[in-house]
N, C-alpha and C positions, 0 to 999 in steps of 0.2 A: 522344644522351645529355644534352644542356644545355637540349632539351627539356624531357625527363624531372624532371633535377633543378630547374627551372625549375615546374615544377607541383608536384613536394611544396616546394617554399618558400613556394608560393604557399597552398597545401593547407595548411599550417602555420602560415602568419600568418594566413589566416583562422580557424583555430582560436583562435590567441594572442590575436585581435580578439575573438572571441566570448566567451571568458571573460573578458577584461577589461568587458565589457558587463555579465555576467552579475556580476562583482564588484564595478563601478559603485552596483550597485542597493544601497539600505539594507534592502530586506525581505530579499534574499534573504540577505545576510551574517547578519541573525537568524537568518533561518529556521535557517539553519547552525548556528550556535550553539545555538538552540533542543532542534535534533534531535539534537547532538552530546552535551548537557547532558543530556538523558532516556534516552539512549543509555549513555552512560556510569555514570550513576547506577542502571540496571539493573540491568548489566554488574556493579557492585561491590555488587550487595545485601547479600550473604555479610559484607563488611567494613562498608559501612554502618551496618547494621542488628544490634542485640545481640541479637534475638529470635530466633527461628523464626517462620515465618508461620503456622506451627497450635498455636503451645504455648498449649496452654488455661490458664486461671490466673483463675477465677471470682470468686474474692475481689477481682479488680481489672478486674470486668465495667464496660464504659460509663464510663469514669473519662476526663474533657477531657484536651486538651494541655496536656502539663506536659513539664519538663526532664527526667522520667522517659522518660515515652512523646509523641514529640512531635507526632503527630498522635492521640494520645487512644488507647482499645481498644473494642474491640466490645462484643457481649453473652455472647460466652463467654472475652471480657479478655484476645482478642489483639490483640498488637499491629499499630495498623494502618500505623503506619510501614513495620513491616516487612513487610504484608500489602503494600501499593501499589508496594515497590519490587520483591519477587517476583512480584506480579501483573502487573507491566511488561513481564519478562521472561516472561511466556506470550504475553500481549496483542501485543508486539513482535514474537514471534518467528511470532507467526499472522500477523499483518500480512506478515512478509516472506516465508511460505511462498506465502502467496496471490499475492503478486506473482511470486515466479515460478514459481507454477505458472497464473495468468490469464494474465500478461504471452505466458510460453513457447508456450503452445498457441494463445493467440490469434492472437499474430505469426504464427504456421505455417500456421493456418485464415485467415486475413487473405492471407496475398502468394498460395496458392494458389488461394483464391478471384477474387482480384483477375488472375491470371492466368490460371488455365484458366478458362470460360468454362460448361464444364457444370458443374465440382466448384461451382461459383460457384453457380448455379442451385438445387444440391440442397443446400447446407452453407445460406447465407444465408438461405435457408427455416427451417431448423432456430432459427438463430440469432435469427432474428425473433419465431420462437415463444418463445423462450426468459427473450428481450426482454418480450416480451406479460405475463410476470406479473412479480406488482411483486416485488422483489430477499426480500424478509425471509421472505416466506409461500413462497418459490421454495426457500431454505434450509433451514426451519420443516420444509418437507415431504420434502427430502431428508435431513433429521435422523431423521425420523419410519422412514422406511424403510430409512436407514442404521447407526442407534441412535447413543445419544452421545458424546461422545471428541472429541479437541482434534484426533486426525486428520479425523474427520469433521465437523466445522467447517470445517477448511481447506478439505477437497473442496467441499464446501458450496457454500462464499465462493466460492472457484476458477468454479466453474462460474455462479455467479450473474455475474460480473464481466468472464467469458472474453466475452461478446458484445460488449462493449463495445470491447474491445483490438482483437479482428475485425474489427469495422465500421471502424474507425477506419483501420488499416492495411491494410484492402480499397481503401477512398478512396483513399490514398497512393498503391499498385500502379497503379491503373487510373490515375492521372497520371501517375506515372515511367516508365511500359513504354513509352508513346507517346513519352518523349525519343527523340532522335537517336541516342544513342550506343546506346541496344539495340537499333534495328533495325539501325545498323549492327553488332551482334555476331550477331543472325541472321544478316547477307548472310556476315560469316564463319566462319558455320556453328558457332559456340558452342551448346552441349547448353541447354535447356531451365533446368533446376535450376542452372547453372552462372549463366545470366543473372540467375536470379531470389534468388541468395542472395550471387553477388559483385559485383552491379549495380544489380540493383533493392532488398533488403533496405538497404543503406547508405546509399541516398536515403530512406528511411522510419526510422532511428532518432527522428531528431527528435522526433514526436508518439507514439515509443512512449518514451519517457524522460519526458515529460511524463503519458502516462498513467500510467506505475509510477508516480508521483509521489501523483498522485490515489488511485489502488487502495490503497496504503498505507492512505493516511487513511482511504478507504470501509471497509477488512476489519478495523480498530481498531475504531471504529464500531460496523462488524456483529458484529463476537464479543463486544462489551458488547452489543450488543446482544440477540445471544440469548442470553448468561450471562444476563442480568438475568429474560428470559421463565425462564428453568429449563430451557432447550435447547440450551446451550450447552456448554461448559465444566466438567466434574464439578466440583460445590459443594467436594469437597477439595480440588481445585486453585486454588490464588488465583489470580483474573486483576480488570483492573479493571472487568468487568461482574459477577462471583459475588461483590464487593465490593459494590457498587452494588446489587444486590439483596439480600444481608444487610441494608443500611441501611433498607428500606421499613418495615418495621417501628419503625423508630427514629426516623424524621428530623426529628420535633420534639424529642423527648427527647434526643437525642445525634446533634446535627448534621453533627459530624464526622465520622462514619463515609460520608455520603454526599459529603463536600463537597470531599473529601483527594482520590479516586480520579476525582472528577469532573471538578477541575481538572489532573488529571494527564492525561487523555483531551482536554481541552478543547485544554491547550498542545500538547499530539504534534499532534495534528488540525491546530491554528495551523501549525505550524510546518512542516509536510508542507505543505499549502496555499499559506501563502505562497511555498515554493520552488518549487512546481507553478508557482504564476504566474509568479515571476520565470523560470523556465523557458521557458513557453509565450510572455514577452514577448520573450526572447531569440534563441529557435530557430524564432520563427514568421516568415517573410519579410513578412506584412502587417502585422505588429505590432512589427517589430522597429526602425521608427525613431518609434512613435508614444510619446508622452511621456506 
């Protein structure tokens, strides 16, 4: 028993150790901030913002920031304040579906690949291929055959992003199964699934906490992305790519309708990012005393 309790103390301060590392760091306290600030200002559109994001209002097409409308209106004189911060709220909420719907399936196809040895064989073929085309024309063409909708974006995304989480937690598998203490749970006779979800998964969170980090940022990204082509996101839904694409037409004439959504996408991106790293400096054992 003084064993036991003796390893979760130990189990425990090095937790307490790790986030103090990870609170250490100046990026990543922004990053925090960052994410929490675009987060919450989504979150509160409704009360933010005095508009609607589709009230048309012509007579006050393309009109600058002013203390009326504070990031100016488009060409059919909405508001784009109130467009960026409802557009947030899609953009965000695609970002976190992708992650766990890449994150979920990848983990799953990653430890059993990394563990059985044939599924390994036949899945990671798959995923190589998948890997093979570049991520936008991968989604473009699953749009094409899926038709468009903010569900089918996600799937999209999901799948473009899923090989990545794979490969990454296949690598992991195939170092932790060779530890000590799983062959010693073979020799006493522990089920397959039993080792590989209460022994081996909790040795590989680390680089999947760090990839959810990155996906975020990528599927923000890629739904401006394809909102901006016209494959995205139905043009009545505001997000900040069907924003970003109204503006082409404009962006000498009335700058801010590109400039408000772009830098709103720029910061989330930042701020995702810099947490990913301070992340990956923290939770990675070869980088975690490099300065």
């Amino acid at each position: 028993m003084a064993e036991l309790v003796n390893e979760l103390q130990n189990e425990q301060k090095k937790k307490n150790e790790l986030l103090a590392q990870l609170l250490q760091r100046k990026s990543v306290i922004i990053s925090i901030g960052i994410i929490l600030v675009m987060i919450c200002s989504v979150l509160a559109a409704p009360v933010l913002s005095s508009y609607s994001p589709n009230d048309l209002a012509v007579e006050n097409r393309l009109q600058a920031p002013s203390s009326i409308h504070f990031f100016g209106t488009d060409d059919f004189g909405r508001d784009i304040f109130s467009r960026v911060l409802h557009g947030g709220v899609i953009s965000l909420a695609i970002g976190f579906a992708v992650v766990i719907l890449a994150v979920g399936s990848g983990t799953l196809i990653g430890l059993f690949s990394g563990y059985f040895k044939l599924f390994d064989n036949i899945v990671m073929r798959v995923m190589d291929g998948l890997m093979s085309f570049p991520g936008l024309i991968l989604a473009i063409s699953m749009i094409g055959v899926l038709g468009r909708g903010v569900f089918t974006v996600i799937i999209s995304l999901s799948i473009v992003y899923l090989p990545r989480v794979a490969r990454v937690v296949r690598g992991s598998v195939l170092v932790v199964r060779e530890y000590p203490f799983v062959e010693a749970e073979k020799v006493l006779g522990a089920s397959k699934i039993y080792i590989l979800f209460i022994h081996i998964l909790p040795n590989c969170l680390s680089p999947i906490i760090i990839q959810s980090s990155f996906i975020f940022s990528y599927a923000i990204l890629g739904e401006a992305a394809l909102s901006f082509l016209g494959v995205g996101v139905p043009p009545v839904t505001p997000s900040w790519g069907n924003i970003l694409s109204d503006a082409r037409l404009y962006i000498v004439q009335a700058w801010w309708i590109a400039v408000f959504p772009g830098v709103a996408i720029m910061i989330t991106v930042l701020g995702l990012n810099m947490f990913g790293d301070g992340l990956r400096d923290v939770l990675d054992p070869k980088l975690r005393n490099v300065k």
